[in-house]
mmCIF file as Biopython writes it, N, C-alpha, C and O atoms, coordinates in Angstrom:
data_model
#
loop_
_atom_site.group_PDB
_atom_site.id
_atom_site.type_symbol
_atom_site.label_atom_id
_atom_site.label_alt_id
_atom_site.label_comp_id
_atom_site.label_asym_id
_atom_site.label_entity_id
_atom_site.label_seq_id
_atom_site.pdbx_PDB_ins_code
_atom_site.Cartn_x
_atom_site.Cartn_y
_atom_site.Cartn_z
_atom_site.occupancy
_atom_site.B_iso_or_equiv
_atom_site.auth_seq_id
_atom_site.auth_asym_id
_atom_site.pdbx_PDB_model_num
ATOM 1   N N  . UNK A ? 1  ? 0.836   -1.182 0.000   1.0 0.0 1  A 1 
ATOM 2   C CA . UNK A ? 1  ? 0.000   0.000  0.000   1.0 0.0 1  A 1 
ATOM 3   C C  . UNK A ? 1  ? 0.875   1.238  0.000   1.0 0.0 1  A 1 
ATOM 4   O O  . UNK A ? 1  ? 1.916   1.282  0.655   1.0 0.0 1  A 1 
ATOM 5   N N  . UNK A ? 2  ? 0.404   2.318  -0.800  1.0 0.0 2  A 1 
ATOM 6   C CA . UNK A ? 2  ? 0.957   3.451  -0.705  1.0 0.0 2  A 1 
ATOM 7   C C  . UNK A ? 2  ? -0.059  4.359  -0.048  1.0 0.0 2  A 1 
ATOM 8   O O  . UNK A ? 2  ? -1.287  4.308  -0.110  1.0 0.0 2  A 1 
ATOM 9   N N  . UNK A ? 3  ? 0.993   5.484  0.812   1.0 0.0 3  A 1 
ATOM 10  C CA . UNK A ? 3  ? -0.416  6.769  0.962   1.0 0.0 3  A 1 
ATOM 11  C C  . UNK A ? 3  ? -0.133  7.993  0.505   1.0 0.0 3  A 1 
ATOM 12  O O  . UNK A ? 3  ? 1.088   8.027  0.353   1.0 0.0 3  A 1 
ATOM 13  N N  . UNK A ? 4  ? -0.500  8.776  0.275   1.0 0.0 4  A 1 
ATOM 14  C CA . UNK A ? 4  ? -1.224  10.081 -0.050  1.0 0.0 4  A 1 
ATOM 15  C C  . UNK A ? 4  ? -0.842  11.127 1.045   1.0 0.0 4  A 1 
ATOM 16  O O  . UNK A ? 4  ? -0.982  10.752 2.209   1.0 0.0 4  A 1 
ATOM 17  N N  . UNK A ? 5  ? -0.478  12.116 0.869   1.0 0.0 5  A 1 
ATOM 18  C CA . UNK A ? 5  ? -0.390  13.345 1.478   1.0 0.0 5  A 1 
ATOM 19  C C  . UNK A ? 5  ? -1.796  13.946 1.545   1.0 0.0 5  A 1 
ATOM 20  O O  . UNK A ? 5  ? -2.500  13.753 2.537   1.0 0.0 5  A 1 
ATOM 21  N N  . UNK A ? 6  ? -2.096  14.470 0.793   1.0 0.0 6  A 1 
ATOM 22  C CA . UNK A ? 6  ? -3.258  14.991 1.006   1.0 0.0 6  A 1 
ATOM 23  C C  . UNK A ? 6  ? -4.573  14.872 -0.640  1.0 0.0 6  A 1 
ATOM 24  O O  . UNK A ? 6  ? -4.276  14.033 -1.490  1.0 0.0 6  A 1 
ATOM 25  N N  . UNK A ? 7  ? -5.634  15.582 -0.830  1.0 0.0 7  A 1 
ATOM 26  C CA . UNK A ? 7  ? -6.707  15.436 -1.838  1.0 0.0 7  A 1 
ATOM 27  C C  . UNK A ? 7  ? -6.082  15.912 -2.798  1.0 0.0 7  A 1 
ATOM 28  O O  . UNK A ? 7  ? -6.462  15.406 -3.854  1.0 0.0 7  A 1 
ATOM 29  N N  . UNK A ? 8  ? -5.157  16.785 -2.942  1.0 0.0 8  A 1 
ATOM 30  C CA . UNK A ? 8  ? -4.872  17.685 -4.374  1.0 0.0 8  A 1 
ATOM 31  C C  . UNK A ? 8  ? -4.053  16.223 -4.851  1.0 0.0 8  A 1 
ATOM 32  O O  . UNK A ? 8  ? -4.423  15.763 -5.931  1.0 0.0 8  A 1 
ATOM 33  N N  . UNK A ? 9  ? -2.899  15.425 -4.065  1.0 0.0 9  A 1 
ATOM 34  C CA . UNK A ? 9  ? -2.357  14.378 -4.495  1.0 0.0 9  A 1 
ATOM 35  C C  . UNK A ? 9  ? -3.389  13.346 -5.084  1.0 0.0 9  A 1 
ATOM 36  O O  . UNK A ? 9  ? -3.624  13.098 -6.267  1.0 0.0 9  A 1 
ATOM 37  N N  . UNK A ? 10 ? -3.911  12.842 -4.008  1.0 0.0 10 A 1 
ATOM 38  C CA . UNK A ? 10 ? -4.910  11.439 -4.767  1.0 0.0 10 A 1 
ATOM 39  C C  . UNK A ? 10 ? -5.780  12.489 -6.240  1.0 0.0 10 A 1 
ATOM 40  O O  . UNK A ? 10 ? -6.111  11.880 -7.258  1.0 0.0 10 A 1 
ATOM 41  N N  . UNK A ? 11 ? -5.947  13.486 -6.163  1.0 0.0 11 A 1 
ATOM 42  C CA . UNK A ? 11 ? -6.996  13.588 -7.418  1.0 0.0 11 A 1 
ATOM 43  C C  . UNK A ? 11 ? -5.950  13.642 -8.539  1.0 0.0 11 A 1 
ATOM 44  O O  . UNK A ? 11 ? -6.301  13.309 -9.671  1.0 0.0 11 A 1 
ATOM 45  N N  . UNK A ? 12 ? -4.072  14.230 -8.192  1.0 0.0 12 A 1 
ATOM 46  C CA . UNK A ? 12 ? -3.336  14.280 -9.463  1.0 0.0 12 A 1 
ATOM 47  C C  . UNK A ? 12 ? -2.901  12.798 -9.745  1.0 0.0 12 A 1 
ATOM 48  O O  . UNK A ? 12 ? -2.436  12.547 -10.857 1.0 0.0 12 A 1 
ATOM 49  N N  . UNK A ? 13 ? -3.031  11.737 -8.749  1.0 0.0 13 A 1 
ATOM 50  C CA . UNK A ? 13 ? -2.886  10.659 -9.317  1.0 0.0 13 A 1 
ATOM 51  C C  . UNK A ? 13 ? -4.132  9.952  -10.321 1.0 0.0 13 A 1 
ATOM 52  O O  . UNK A ? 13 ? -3.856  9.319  -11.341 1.0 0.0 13 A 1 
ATOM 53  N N  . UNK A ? 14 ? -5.030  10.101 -10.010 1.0 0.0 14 A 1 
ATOM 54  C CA . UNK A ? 14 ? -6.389  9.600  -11.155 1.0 0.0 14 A 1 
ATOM 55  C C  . UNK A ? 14 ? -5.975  10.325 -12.462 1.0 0.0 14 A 1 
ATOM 56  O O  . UNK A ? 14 ? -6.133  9.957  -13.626 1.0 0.0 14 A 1 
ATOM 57  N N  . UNK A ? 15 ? -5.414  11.436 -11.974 1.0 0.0 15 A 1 
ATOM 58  C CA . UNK A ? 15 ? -5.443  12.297 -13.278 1.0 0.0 15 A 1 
ATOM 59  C C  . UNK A ? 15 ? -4.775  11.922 -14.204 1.0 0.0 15 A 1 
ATOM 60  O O  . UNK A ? 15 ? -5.248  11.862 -15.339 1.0 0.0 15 A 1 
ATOM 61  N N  . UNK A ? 16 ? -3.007  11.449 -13.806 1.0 0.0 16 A 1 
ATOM 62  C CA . UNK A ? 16 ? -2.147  10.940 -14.328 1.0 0.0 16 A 1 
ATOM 63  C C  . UNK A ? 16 ? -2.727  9.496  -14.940 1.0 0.0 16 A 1 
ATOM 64  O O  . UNK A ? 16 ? -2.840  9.366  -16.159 1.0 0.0 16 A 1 
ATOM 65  N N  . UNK A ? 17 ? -3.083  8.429  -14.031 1.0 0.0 17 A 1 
ATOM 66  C CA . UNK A ? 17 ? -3.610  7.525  -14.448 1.0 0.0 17 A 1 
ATOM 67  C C  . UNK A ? 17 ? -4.317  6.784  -16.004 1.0 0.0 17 A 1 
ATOM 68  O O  . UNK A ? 17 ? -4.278  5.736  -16.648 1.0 0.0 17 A 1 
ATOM 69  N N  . UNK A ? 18 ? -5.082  8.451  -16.036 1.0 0.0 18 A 1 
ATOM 70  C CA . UNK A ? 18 ? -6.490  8.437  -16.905 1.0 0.0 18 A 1 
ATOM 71  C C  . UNK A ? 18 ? -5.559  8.565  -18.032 1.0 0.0 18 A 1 
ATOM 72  O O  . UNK A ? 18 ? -5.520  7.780  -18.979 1.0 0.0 18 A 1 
ATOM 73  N N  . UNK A ? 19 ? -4.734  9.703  -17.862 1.0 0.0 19 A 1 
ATOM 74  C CA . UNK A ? 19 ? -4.066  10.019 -19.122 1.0 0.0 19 A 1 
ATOM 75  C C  . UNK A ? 19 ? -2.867  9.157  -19.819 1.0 0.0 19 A 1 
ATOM 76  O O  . UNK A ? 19 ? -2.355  9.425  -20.906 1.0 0.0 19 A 1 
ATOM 77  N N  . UNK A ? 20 ? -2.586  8.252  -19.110 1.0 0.0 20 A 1 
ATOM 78  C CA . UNK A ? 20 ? -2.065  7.306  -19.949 1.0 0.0 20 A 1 
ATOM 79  C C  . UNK A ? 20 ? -2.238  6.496  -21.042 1.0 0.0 20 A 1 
ATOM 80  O O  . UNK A ? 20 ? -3.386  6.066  -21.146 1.0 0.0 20 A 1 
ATOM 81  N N  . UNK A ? 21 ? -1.365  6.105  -22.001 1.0 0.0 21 A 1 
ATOM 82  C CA . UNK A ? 21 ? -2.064  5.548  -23.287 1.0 0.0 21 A 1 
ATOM 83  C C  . UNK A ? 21 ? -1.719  4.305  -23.509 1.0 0.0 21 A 1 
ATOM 84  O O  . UNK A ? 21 ? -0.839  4.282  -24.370 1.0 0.0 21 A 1 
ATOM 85  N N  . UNK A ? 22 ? -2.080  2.968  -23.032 1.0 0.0 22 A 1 
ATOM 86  C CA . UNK A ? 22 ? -3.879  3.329  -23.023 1.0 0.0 22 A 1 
ATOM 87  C C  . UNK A ? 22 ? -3.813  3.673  -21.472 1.0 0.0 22 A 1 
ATOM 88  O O  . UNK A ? 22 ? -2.759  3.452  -20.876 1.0 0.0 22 A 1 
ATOM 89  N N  . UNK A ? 23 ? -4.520  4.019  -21.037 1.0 0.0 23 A 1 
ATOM 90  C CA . UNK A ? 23 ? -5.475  4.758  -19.326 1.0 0.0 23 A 1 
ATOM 91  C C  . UNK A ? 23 ? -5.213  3.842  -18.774 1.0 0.0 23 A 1 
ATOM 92  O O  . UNK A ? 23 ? -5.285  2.801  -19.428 1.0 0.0 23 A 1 
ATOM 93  N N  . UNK A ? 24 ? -4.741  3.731  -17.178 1.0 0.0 24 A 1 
ATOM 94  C CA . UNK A ? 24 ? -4.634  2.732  -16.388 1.0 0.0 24 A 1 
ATOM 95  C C  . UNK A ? 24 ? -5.916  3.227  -15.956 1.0 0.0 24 A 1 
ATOM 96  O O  . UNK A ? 24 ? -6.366  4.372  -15.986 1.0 0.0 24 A 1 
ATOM 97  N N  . UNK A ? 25 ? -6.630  1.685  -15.375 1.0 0.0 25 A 1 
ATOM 98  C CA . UNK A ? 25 ? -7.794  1.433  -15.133 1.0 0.0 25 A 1 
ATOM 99  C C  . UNK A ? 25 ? -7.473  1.941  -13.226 1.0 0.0 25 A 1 
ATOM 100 O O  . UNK A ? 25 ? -6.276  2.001  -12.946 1.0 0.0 25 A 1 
ATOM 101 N N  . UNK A ? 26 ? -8.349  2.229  -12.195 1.0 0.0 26 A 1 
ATOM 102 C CA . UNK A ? 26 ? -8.719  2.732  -11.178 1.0 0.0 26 A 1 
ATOM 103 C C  . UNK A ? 26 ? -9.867  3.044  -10.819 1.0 0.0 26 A 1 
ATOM 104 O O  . UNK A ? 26 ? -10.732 3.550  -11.534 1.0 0.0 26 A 1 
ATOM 105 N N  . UNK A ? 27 ? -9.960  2.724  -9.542  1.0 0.0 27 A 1 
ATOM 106 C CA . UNK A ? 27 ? -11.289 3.354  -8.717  1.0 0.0 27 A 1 
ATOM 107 C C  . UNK A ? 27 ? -11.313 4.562  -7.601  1.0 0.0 27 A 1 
ATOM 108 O O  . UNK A ? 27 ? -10.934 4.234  -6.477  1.0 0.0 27 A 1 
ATOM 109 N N  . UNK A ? 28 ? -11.576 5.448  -7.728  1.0 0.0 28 A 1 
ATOM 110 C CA . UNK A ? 28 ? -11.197 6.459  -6.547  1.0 0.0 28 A 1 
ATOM 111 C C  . UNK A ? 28 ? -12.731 6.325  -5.683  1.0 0.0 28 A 1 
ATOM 112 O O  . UNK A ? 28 ? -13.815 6.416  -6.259  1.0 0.0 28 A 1 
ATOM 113 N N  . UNK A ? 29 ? -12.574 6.094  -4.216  1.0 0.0 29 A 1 
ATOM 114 C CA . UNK A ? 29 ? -13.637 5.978  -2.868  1.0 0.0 29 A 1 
ATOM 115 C C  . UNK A ? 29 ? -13.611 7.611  -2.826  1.0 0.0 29 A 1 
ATOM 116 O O  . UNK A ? 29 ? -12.667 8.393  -2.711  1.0 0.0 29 A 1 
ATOM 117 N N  . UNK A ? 30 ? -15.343 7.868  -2.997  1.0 0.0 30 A 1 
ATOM 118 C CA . UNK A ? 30 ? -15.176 9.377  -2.536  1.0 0.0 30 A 1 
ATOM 119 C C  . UNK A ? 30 ? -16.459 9.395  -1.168  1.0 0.0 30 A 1 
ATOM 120 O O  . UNK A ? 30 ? -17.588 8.908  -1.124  1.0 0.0 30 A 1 
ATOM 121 N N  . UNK A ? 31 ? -15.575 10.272 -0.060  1.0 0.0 31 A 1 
ATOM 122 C CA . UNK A ? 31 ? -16.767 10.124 0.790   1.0 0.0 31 A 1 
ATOM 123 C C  . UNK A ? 31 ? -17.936 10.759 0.719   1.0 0.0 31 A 1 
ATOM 124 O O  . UNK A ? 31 ? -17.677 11.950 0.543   1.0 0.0 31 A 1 
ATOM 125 N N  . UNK A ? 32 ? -19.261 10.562 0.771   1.0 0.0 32 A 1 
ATOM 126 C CA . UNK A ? 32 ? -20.169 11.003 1.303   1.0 0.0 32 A 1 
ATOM 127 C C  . UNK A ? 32 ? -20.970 11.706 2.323   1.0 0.0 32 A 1 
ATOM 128 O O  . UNK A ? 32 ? -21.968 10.990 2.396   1.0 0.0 32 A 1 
ATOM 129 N N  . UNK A ? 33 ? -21.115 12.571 3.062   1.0 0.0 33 A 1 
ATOM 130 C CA . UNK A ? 33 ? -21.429 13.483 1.508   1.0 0.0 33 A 1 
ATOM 131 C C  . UNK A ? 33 ? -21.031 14.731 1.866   1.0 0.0 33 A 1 
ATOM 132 O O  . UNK A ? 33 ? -21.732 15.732 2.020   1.0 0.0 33 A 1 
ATOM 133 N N  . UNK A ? 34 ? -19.674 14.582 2.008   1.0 0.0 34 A 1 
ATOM 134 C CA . UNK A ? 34 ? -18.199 15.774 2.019   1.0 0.0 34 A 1 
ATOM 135 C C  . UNK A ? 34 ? -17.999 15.633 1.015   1.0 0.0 34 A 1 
ATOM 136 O O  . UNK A ? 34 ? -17.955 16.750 0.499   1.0 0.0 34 A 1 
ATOM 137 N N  . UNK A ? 35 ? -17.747 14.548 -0.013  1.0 0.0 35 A 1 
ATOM 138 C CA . UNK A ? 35 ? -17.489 14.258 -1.365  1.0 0.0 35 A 1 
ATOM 139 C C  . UNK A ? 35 ? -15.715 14.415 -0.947  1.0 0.0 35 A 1 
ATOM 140 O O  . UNK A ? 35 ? -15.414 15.600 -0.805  1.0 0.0 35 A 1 
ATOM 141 N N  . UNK A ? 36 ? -15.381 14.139 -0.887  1.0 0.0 36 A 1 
ATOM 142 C CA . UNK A ? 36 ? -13.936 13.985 -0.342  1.0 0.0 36 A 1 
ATOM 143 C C  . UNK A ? 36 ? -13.214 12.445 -0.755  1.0 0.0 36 A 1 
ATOM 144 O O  . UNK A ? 36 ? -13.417 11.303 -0.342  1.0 0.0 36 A 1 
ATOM 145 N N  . UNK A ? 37 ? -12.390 12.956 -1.654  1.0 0.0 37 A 1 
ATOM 146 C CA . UNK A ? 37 ? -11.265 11.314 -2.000  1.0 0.0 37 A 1 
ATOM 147 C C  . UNK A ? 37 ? -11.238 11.052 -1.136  1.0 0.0 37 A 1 
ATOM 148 O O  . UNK A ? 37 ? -11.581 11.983 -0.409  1.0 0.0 37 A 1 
ATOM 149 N N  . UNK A ? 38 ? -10.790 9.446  -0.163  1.0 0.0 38 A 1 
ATOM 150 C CA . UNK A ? 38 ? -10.224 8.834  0.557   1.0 0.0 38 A 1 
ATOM 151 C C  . UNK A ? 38 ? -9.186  8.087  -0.269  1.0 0.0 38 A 1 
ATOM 152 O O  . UNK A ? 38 ? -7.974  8.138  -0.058  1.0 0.0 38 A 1 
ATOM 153 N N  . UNK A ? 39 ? -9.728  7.453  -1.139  1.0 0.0 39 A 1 
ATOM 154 C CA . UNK A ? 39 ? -8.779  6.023  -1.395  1.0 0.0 39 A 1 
ATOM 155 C C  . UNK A ? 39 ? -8.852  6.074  -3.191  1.0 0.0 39 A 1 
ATOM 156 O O  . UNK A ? 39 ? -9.602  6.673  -3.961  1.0 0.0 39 A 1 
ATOM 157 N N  . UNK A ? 40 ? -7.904  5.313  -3.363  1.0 0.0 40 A 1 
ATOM 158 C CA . UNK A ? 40 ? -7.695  5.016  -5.188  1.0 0.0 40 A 1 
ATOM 159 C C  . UNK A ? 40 ? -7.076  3.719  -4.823  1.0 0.0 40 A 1 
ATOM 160 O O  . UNK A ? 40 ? -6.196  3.650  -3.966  1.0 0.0 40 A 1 
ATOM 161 N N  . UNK A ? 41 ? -7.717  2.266  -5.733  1.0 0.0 41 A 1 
ATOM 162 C CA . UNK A ? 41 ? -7.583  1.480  -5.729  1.0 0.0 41 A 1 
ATOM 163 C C  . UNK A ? 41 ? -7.293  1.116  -7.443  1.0 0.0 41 A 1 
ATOM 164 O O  . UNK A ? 41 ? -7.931  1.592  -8.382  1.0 0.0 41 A 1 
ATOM 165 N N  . UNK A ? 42 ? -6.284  0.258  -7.519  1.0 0.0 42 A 1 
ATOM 166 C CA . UNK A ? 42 ? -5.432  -0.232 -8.591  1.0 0.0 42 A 1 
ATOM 167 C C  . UNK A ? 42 ? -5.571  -1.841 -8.556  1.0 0.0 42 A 1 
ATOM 168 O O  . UNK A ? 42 ? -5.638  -2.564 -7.562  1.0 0.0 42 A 1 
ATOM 169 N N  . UNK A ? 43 ? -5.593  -2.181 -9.854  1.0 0.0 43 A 1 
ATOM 170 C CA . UNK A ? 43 ? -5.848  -3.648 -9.910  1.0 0.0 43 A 1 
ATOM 171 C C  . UNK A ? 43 ? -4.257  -4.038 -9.754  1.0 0.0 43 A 1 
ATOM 172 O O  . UNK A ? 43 ? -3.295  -3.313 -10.009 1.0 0.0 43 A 1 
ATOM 173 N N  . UNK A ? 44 ? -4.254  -5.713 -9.146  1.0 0.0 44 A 1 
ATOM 174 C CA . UNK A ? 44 ? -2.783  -5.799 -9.317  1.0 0.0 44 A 1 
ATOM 175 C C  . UNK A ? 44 ? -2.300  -5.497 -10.408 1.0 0.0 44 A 1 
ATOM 176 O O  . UNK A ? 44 ? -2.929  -4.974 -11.328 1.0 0.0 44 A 1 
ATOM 177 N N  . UNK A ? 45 ? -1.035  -5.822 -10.417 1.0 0.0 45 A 1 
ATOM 178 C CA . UNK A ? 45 ? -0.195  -5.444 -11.884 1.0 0.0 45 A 1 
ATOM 179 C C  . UNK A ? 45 ? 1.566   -5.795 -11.346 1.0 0.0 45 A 1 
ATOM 180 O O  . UNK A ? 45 ? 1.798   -5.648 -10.145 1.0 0.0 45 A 1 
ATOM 181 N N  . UNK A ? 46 ? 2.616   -6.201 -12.189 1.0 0.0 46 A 1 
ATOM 182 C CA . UNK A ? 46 ? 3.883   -6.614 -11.987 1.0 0.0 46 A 1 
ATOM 183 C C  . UNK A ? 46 ? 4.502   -5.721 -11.969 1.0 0.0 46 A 1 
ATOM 184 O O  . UNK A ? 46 ? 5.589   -5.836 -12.536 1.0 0.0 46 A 1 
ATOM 185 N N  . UNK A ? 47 ? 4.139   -4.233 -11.265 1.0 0.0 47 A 1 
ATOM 186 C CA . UNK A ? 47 ? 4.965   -3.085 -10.645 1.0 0.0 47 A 1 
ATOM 187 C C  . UNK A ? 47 ? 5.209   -2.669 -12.725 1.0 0.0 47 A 1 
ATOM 188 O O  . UNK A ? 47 ? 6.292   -2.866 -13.276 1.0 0.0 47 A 1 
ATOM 189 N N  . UNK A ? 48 ? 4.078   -2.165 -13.413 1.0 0.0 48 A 1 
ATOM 190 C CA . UNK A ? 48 ? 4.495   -1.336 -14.721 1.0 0.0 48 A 1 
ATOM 191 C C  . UNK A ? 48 ? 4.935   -0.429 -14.002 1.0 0.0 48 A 1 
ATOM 192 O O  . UNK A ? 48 ? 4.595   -0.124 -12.859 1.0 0.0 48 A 1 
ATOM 193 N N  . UNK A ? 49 ? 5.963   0.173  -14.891 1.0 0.0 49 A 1 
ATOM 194 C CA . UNK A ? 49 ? 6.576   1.165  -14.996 1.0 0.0 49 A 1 
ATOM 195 C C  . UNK A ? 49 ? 6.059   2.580  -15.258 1.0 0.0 49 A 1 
ATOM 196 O O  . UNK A ? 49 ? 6.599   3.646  -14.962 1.0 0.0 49 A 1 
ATOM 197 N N  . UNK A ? 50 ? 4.652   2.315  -16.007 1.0 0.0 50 A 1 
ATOM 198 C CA . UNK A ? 50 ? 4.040   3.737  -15.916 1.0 0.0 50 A 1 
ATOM 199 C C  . UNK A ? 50 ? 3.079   4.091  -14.717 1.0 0.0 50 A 1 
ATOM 200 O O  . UNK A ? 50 ? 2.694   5.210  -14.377 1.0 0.0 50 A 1 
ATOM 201 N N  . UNK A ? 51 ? 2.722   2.592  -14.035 1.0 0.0 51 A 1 
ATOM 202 C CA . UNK A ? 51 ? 2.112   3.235  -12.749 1.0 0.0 51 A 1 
ATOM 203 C C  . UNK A ? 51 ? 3.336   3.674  -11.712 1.0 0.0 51 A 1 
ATOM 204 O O  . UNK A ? 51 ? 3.249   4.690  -11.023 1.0 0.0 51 A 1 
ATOM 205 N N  . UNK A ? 52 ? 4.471   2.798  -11.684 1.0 0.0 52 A 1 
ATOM 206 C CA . UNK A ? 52 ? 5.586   3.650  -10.384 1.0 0.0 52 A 1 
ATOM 207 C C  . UNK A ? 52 ? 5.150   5.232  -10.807 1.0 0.0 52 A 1 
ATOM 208 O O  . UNK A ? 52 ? 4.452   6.018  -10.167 1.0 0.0 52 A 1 
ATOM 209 N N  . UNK A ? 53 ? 5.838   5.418  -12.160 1.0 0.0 53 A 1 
ATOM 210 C CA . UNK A ? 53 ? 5.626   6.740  -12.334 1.0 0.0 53 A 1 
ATOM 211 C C  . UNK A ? 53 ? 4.661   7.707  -12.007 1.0 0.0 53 A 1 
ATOM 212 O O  . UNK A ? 53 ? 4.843   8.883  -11.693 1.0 0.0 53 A 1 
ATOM 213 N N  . UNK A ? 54 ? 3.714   7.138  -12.104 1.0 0.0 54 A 1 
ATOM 214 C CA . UNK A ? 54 ? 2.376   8.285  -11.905 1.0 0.0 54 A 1 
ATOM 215 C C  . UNK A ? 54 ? 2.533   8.362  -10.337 1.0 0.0 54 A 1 
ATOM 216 O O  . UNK A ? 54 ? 2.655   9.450  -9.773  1.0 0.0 54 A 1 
ATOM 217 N N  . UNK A ? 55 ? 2.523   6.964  -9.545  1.0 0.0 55 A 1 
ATOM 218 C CA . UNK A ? 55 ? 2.750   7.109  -7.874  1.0 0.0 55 A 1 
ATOM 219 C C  . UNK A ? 55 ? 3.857   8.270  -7.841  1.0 0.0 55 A 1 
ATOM 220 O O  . UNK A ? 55 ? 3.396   9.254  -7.263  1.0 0.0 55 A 1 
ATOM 221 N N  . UNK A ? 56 ? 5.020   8.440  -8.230  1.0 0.0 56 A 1 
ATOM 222 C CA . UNK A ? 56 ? 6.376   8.728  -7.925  1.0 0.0 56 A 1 
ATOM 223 C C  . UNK A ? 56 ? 5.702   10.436 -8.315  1.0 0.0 56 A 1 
ATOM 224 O O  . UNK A ? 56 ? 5.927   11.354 -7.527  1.0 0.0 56 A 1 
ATOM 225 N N  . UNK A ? 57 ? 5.188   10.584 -9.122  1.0 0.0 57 A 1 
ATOM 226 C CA . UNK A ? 57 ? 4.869   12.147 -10.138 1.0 0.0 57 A 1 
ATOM 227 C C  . UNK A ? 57 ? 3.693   12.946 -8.511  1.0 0.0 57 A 1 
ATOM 228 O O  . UNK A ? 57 ? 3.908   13.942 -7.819  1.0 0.0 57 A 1 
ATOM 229 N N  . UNK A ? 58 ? 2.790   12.151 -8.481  1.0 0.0 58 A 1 
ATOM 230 C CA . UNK A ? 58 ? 1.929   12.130 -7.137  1.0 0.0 58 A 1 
ATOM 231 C C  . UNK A ? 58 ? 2.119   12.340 -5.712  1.0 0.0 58 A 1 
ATOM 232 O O  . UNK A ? 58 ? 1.251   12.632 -4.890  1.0 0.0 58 A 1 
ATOM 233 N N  . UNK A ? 59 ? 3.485   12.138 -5.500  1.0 0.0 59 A 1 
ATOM 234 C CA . UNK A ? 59 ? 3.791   12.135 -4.311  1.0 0.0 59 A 1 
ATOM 235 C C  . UNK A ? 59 ? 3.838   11.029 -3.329  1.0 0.0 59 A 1 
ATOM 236 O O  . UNK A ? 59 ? 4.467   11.315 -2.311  1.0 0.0 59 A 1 
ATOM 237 N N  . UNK A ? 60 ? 3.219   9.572  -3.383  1.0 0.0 60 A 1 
ATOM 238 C CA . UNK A ? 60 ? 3.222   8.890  -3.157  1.0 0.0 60 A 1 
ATOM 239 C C  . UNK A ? 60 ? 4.058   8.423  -2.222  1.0 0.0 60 A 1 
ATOM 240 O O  . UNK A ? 60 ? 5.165   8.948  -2.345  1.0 0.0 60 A 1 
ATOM 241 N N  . UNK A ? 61 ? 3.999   7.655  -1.336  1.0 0.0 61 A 1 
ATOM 242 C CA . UNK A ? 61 ? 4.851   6.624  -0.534  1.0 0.0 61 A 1 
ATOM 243 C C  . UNK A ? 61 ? 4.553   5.519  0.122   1.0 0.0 61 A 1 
ATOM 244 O O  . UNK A ? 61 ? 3.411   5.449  0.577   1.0 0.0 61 A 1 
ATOM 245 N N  . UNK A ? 62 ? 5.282   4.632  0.293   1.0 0.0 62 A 1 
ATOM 246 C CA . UNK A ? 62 ? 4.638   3.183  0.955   1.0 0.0 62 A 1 
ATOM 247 C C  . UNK A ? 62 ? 4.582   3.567  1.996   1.0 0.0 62 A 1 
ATOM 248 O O  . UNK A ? 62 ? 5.408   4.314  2.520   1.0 0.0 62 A 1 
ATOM 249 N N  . UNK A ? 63 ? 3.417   3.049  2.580   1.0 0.0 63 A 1 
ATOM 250 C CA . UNK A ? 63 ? 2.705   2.958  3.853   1.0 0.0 63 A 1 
ATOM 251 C C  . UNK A ? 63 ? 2.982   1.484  4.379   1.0 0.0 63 A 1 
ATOM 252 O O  . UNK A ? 63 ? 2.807   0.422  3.782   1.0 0.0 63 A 1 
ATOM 253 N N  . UNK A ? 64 ? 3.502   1.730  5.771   1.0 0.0 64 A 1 
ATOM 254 C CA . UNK A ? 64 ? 3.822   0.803  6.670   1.0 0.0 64 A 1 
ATOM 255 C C  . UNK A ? 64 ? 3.035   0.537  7.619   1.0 0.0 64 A 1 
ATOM 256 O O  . UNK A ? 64 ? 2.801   1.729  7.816   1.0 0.0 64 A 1 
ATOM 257 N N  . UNK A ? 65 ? 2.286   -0.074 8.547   1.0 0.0 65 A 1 
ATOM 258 C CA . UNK A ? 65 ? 1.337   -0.263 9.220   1.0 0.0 65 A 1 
ATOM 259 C C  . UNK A ? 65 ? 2.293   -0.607 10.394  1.0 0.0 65 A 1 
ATOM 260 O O  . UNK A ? 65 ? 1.834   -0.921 11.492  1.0 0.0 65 A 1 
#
């Protein structure tokens, strides 16, 4: 798992996402009814290289529990 700094991040990661060619597929959890990102969920995948990137462009970091 990675996390997020804050909403402007998770929404520039969908953004990046979308715009890839072809679009990496994603789901963004928005809460109700703040309407507020929480979460973006990614299907697995063997670490592509254009999703590091979009994480890495995003701000991203692994989250440790």
């Amino acid at each position: 798992m990675r996390k997020i700094a804050d909403r402007t991040s998770i929404e520039r990661l969908a953004t990046l996402l979308s715009l890839n060619d072809p679009p990496i597929s994603y789901h963004l959890w928005v809460e109700q009814p703040e309407n507020i990102p929480t979460c973006l969920a990614l299907a697995p995948n063997r670490r592509n290289p254009k999703v590091k990137k979009a994480l890495d462009k995003a701000g991203c970091r692994l989250w440790k529990s």
